[in-house]
C-alpha positions in Angstrom: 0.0 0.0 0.0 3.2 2.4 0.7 4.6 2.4 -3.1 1.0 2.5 -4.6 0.3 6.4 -2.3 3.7 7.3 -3.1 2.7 6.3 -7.0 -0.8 7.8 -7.1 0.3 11.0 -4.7 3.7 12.0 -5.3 3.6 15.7 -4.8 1.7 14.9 -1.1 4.7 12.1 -0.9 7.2 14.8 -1.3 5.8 17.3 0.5 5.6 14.9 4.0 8.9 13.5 3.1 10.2 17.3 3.0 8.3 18.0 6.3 10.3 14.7 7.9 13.3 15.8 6.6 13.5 19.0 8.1 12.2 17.5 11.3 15.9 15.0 11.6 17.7 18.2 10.4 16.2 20.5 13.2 14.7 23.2 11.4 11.0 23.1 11.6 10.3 26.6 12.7 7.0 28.8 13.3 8.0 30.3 9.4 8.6 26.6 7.8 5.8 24.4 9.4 3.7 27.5 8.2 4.6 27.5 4.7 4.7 23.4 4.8 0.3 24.1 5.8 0.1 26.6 3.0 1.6 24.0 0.7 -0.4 21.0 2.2 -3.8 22.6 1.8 -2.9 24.2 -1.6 -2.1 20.3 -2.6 -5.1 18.7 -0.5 -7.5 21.0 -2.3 -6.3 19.9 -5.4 -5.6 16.0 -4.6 -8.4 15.5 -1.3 -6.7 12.3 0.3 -8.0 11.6 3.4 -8.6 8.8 6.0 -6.7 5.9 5.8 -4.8 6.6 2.8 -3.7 10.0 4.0 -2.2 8.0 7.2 -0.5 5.4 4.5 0.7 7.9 2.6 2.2 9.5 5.8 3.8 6.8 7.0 5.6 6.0 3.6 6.9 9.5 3.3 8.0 8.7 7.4 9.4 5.7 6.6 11.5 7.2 3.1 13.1 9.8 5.3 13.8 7.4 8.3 15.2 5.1 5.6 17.4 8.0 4.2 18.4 9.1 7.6 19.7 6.0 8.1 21.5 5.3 4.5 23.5 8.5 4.9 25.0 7.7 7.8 27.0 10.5 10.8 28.9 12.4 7.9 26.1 12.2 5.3 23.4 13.4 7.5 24.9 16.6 7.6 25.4 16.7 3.6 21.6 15.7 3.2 20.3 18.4 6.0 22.4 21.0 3.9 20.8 19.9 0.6 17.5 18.0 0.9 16.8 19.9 4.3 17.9 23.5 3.3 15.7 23.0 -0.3 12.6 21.8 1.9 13.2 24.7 4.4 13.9 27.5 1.6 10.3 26.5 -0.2 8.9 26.5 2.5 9.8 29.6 4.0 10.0 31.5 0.8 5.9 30.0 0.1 5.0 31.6 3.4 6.3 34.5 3.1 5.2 35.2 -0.1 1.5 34.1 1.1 -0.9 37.5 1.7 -1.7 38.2 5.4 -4.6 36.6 6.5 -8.1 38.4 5.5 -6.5 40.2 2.2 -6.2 37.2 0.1 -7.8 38.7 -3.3 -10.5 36.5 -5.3 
């Protein structure tokens, strides 16, 4: 059920995986999980997963990460937080802060 989400849902794949990533790399902050939600509704409106295949599909993207933690070993960890985690972190950030303030979003 894992590869057949990731297959049907890979931008919502991607997106969790991202989240997880920066969670190991220690830079979820206020600005990035806010930007992560922005980007999770925007794709949730478009793709509605819900119930038990939003939970598989989370714990796929979970288990990618944990599996990539793990693959990358001490030394690599730190490459993959300065590429994968840095990317995630910069879109995010950069999609929040370029999202209007609540209550002025035009039509």
């Amino acid at each position: 059920p894992y590869q057949k989400v990731r297959r049907e849902h890979p931008d919502l794949f991607k997106l969790y995986y991202d989240e997880t990533v920066m969670a190991y790399c220690g830079m979820l902050t206020p600005e990035s999980e806010a930007g992560f939600r922005l980007e999770r509704d925007a794709l949730l409106q478009a793709d509605p997963v819900q119930g038990d295949e939003l939970r598989t599909l989370r714990v796929a993207s979970d288990m990618a990460a944990d599996y990539a933690y793990q693959d990358y070993g001490l030394n690599g960890q730190k490459r993959w937080c300065k590429s994968e985690g840095l990317e995630a972190y910069n879109r995010f950030v950069t999609r929040y802060r370029a999202a209007p303030p609540p209550g002025t979003e035009s039509e």
